[in-house]
C-alpha positions in Angstrom: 17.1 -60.1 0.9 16.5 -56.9 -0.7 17.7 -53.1 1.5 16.0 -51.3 -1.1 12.7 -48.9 0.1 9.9 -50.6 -1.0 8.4 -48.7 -4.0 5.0 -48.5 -2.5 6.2 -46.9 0.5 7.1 -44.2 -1.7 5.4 -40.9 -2.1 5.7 -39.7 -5.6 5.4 -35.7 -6.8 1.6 -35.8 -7.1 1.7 -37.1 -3.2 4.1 -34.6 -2.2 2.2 -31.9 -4.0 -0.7 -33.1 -2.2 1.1 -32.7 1.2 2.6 -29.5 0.4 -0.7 -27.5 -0.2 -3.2 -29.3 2.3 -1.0 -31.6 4.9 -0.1 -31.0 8.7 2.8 -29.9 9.7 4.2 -31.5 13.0 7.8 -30.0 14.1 10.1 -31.1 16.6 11.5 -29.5 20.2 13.4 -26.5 19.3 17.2 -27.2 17.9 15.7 -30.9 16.6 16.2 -30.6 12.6 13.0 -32.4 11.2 9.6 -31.1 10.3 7.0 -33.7 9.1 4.1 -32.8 6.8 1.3 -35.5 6.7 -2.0 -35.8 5.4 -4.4 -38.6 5.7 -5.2 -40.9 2.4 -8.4 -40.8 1.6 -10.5 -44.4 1.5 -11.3 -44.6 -1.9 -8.3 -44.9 -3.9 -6.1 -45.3 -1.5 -4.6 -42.3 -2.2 -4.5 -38.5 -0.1 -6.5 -35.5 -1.2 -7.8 -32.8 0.2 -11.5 -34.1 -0.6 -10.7 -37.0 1.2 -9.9 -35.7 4.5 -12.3 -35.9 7.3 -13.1 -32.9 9.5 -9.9 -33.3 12.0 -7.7 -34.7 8.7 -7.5 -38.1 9.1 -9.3 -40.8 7.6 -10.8 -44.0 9.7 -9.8 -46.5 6.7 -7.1 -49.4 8.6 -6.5 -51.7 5.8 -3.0 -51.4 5.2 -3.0 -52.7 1.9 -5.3 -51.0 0.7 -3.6 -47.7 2.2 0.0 -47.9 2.8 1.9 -45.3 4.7 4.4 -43.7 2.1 7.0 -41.6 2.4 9.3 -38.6 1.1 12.1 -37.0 2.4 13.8 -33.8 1.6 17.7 -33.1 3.1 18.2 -29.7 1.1 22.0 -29.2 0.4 22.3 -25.9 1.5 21.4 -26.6 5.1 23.4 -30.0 5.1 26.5 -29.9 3.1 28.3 -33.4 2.9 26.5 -35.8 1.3 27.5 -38.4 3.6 25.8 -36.8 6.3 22.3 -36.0 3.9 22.9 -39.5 3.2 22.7 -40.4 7.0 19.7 -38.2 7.9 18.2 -40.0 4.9 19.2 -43.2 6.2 17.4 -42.4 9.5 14.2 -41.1 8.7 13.2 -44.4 6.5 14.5 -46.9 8.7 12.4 -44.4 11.6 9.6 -45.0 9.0 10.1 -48.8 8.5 9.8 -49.5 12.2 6.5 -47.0 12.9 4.7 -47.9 9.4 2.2 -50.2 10.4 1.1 -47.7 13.3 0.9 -44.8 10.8 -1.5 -46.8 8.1 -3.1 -44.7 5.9 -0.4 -41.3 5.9 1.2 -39.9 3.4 4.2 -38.1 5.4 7.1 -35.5 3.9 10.0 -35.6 6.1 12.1 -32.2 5.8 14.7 -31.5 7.2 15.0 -27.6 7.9 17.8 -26.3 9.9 21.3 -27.4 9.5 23.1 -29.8 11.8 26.4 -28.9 12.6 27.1 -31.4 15.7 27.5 -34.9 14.4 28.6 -37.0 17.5 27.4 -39.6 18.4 24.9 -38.1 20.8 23.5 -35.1 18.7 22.6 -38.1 16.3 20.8 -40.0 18.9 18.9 -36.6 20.1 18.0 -35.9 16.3 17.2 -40.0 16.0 15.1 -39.8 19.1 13.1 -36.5 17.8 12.0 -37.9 15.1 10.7 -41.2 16.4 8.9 -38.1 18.4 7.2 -36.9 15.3 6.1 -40.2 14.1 4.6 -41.1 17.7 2.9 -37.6 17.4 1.7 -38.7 13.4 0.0 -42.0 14.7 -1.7 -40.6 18.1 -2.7 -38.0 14.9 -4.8 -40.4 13.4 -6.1 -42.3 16.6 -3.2 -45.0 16.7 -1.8 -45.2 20.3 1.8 -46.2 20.2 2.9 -50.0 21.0 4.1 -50.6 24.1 7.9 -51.9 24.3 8.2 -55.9 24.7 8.8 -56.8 28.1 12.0 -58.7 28.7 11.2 -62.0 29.9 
C-alpha cells in the first residue's frame, strides 16, 4: 500500500499559475492560518483556465476522472520555522484534501498558509485542523456540492 500523494492530485506550476492570477480566494475565521485559492477546471481538457470558467467560476462537468480535484500547498518558511511543524501543516491539508476530494471534483485548489502559528498544542492543531475542513466545505457548497452527511452509528 502506497502513502505517497497521488501524482494526479497534484497541481503543477502551470495550475498554480492558473490559480494565482484568476482563482477564488476563500480564507478562514480570523487567527485560522489557511487561505485557499481555487478555480474551477474547465470541461474540455480537464484542466482550469480562465476561459473555462462559467459566469459564477465553476464549471458543471462531475466526471471525476475526467476532472480530478488537484492540489498545491504553500507553508512559507518565514511564517513557520521548523520544518517539522511545515511538515505537519503539510501533512494536514492533503490528508483534509484526501477525505473531501470526491465532493470537490473538478477544483484546482492552492492551500497557503499565511500567518504564522506559534501555539502548537494539541488543541490549536485541532482549531487549525477544523478550519480547514471549513474551507474545503465552503470550496464544494462553491461549486454546488452539498457536504455528506456523517454516517449514523448503528
Amino acid at each position: 500500500m502506497s502513502f505517497q500523494f497521488p501524482a494526479v492530485a497534484r497541481l503543477d506550476a502551470r495550475g498554480v499559475e492558473a490559480v494565482l492570477e484568476s482563482g477564488i480566494r476563500l480564507r478562514g475565521k480570523a487567527g485560522t492560518p489557511w487561505l485557499v485559492r481555487l478555480l474551477a477546471a474547465s470541461g474540455g481538457n480537464g484542466r482550469s483556465g480562465a476561459d473555462g470558467k462559467s459566469a459564477t467560476g465553476v464549471t458543471t462537468t462531475t466526471d471525476y476522472a475526467a476532472n480530478p480535484a488537484r492540489l498545491a500547498i504553500s507553508v512559507p518558511k518565514r511564517l513557520v520555522k521548523s520544518s517539522v511543524s511545515r511538515n505537519y501543516l503539510k501533512r494536514q491539508a492533503r490528508e483534509a484534501f484526501r477525505q473531501h476530494r470526491v465532493r470537490l471534483l473538478p477544483l484546482d485548489m492552492l492551500v497557503s498558509v499565511v500567518t504564522s502559528c506559534p501555539d502548537e498544542s494539541r488543541a490549536a492543531r485541532a482549531a487549525n485542523r477544523a478550519a480547514l475542513v471549513s474551507l474545503l466545505d465552503q470550496a464544494a457548497n462553491r461549486v454546488g456540492v452539498t457536504p455528506a452527511a456523517p454516517a449514523s452509528a448503528g
